[in-house]
Each structure stands twice: as structure tokens, then as C-alpha cells.
C-alpha positions in Angstrom: 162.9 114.0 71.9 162.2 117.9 70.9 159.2 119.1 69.0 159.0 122.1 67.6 155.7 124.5 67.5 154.9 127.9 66.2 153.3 129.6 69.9 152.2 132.9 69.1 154.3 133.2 65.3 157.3 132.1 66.7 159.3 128.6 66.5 159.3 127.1 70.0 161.4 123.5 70.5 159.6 121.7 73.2 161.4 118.9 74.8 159.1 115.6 75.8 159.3 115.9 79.2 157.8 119.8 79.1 154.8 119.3 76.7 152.6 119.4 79.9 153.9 122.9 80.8 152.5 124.2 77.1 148.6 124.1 77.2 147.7 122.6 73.7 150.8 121.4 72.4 150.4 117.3 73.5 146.8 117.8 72.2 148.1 118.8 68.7 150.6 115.9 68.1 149.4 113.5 65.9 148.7 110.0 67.0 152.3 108.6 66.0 153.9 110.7 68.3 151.8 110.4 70.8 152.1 106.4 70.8 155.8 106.9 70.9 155.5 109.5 73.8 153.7 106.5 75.5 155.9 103.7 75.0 159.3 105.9 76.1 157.4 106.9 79.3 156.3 103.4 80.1 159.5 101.6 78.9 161.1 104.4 81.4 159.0 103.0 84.4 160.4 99.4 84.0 163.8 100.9 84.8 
């Protein structure tokens, strides 16, 4: 999954697994998104 945020005016497409390299960015996603951010990483650990 890629998200994209405007950093500093610019478009920027963050992919899932980066969001913790952009300070902010996981804070600002709204709840859906951050349930479905959940479920992929834990559905990811039964593998």
C-alpha cells in the first residue's frame, strides 16, 4: 500500500512499510487506515 502526503508542499508516496521513517505521517492517517495498517502487519506475522 502507498500513501501519498504533501511534506514541505510537495507530493510524497510513502509506502506502508516506511511510514516510520517520516516523523508525523502514521500519526496523520485516519483511523481506517490505520486499522488496515494493523491487520496486514499482524495477518503478515501468522505467515
Amino acid at each position: 500500500m502507498v500513501y501519498v502526503f504533501l511534506i514541505n508542499g510537495a507530493e510524497k508516496e510513502i509506502r506502508e512499510s516506511a511510514l516510520k521513517q517520516y516523523p508525523g505521517c502514521y500519526e496523520a492517517l485516519p483511523a481506517a487506515a490505520k486499522a488496515r495498517i494493523s491487520a496486514n502487519r499482524a495477518w503478515l506475522q501468522k505467515l
